[in-house]
Each structure stands twice: as C-alpha cells, then as structure tokens.
C-alpha positions in Angstrom: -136.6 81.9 124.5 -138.7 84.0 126.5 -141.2 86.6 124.1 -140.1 90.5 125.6 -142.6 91.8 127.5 -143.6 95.2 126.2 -146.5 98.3 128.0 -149.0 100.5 126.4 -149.8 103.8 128.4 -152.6 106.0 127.8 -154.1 108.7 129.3 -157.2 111.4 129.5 -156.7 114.6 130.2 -158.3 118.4 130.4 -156.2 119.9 127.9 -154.5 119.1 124.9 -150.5 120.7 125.9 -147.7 119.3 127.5 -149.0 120.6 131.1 -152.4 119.2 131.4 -154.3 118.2 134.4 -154.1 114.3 134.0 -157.5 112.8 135.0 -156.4 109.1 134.5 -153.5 107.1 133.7 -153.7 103.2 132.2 -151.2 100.7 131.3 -150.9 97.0 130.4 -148.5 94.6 129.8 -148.5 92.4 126.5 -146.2 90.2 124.1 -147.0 90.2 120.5 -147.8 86.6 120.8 -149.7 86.1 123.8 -151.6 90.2 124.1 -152.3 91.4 127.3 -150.0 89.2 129.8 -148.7 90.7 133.6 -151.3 92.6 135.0 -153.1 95.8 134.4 -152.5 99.6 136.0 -155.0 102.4 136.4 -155.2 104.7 138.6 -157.6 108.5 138.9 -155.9 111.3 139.5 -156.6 114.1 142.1 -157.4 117.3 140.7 -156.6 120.2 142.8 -153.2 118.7 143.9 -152.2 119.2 139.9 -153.8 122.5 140.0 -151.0 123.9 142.5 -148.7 122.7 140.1 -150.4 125.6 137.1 -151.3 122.2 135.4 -154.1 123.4 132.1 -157.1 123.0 132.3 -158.6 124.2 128.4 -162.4 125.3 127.6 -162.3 123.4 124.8 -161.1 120.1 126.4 -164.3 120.7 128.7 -166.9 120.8 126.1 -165.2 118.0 124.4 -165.5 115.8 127.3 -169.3 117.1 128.1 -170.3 115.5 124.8 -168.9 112.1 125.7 -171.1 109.2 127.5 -171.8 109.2 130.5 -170.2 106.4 131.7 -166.5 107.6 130.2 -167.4 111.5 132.4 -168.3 109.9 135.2 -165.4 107.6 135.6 -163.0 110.2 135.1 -165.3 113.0 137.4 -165.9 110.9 140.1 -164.9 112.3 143.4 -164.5 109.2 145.1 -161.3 106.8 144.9 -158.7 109.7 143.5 -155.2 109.3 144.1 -152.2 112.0 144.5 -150.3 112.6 141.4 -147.4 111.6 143.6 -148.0 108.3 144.6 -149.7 107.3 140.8 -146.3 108.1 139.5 -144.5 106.4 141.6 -146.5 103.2 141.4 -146.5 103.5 137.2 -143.0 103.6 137.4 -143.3 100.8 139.4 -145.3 99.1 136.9 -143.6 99.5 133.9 -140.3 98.6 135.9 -137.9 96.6 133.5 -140.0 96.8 130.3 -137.5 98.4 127.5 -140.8 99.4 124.5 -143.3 101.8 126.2 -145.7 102.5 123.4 -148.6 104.7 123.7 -151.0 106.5 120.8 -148.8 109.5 120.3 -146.0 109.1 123.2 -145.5 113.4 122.0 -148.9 113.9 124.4 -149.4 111.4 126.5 -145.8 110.1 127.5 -144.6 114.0 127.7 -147.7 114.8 129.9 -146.6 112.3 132.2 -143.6 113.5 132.2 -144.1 117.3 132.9 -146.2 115.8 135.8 -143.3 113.7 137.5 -140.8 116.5 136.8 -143.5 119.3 138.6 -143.6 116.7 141.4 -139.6 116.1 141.2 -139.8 112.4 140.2 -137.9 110.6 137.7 -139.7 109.8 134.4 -141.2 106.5 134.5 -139.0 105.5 131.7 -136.6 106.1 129.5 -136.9 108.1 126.7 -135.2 105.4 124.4 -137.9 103.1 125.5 -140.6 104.9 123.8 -142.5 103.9 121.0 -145.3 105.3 118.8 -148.1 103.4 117.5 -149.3 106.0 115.1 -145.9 105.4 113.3 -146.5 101.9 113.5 -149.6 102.2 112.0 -148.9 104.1 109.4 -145.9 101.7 107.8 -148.4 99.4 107.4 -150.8 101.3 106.1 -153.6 101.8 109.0 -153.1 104.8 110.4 -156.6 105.6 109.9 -160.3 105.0 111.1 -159.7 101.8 112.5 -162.4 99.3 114.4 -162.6 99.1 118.1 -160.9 96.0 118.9 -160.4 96.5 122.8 -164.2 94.7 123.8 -166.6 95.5 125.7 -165.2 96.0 129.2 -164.3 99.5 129.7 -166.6 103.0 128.4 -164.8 105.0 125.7 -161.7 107.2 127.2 -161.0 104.7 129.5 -157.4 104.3 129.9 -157.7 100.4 130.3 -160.2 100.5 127.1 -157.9 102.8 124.8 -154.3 100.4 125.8 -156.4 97.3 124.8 -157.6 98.1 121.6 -154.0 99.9 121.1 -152.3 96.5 122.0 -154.2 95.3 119.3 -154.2 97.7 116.9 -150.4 96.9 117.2 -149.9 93.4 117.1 -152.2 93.5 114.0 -149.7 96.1 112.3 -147.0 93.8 113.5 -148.6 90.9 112.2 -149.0 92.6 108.5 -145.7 94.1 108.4 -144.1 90.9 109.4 -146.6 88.3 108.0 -147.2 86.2 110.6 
C-alpha cells in the first residue's frame, strides 16, 4: 500500500490579519515515512497588484521584519522575479492538487490569508477546508508545542517559506512518531 501523500504551506506576510499583503508562499510534499517526497513550490509575490486589492500592510509587521537577517528581507524585498497573486494561486492550487491533509503552523493565518487572497482575485481556495490541518494542535497532544529546535537545515534564511515547511514537516513526523511510537 501506497503511504498518503500529505503538504505543508507556509507563508510571510506584512501583517498579522486575515487580509495581509502575502510576500511569499511555500509548500512541499511529504509522507510520514519518507519526509519531503514530490517536489517543492515557492513562489514571491507582487506587491502593488495586492495593494489594489486593500490587502494590510501593518507598522508593526515592518519593524518586525527590519530586525530580521538580511538574507530572510532581502529574499522577500527583492524586486526582481515577483509573480502576480493571480497566477501563484493558480499554480499552488495546482500543486497541492489531489493531496487530502494540508497542514500549515496555524492554518487560522496562513491558510485563511491565502484564502482571502484567491477570493479578492475570484479563484477557488486551493483546498478544501476539510483538508486542513494544524500542526500547533499536533504539537501540543504530544506535548511540544513549545520552543522547539530548528530541524529544517541549513538551506534556506529564516522566514523562508521553503525553510519554515521543512522544519514543520519535521516537527510533525516527530509528534507523529511520539504519539504513535514508531
């Protein structure tokens, strides 16, 4: 029997609410047995095109992100290699076509973003809403829902998208692995 094939999403914004300018968008593929398997997605974001949209953009977000790296601010401020909101959706829905468990961090911000954007841009979700799941929750069952180690390597800055669904993927199969004991 084949292992299901599950996705983590993450995100980085420039606000905190439901309507947030989306700077980047990252997902993966993984079973619990094998990790990361089929392929990875990430993709920048164009500004301005949000913007017509009355996506936020919060003060506070900003000075966060001016005391990151940076190598995380200048991956996510770069001007060059943007996309439109419209065809990034599109090709995440793509992406994460036939996968039935979409986790992310805290699907409440970053899976509803997302979806605020595709609905302002009159797409369909990119899933399901019975396909979501939360690793926080997760984590918390099996008692790590804290301070936890990096686990995602040393191939991405912090607040990358690709970075932050790694170590997430991780985090997971290790709460799987405790709450099952395997």
């Amino acid at each position: 029997m084949t292992e299901r094939i599950e996705a983590m999403v993450d995100i980085e914004t420039l606000d905190s609410g439901p309507r947030s300018v989306v700077l980047s968008v990252g997902a993966v593929k993984f079973t619990q047995e094998a990790g990361i398997v089929g392929g990875e997605f990430y993709d920048v974001l164009e500004i301005a095109e949000q913007l017509i949209y009355e996506r936020t953009i919060s003060e506070s977000t900003l000075l966060w992100w001016a005391g990151q790296n940076s190598e995380a601010r200048e991956e996510v401020f770069r001007s060059k290699g943007r996309r439109a909101p419209w065809d990034v959706i599109k090709d995440l829905t793509k992406f994460l076509d036939g996968i039935h468990a979409i986790w992310a961090n805290s699907p409440s911000f970053d899976c509803v973003i997302l979806d605020t954007l595709a609905d302002d841009l009159s797409l369909p979700s990119p899933w399901h809403y019975w396909d979501l799941r939360d690793l926080r929750t997760a984590r918390e069952l099996v008692g790590s829902a804290g301070k936890t180690p990096w686990l995602g390597g040393d191939k991405y800055p912090t607040h990358h998208p690709l970075g932050d669904c790694t170590n997430q993927v991780q985090l997971l199969r290790a709460a799987r692995a405790k709450l099952f004991r395997k």
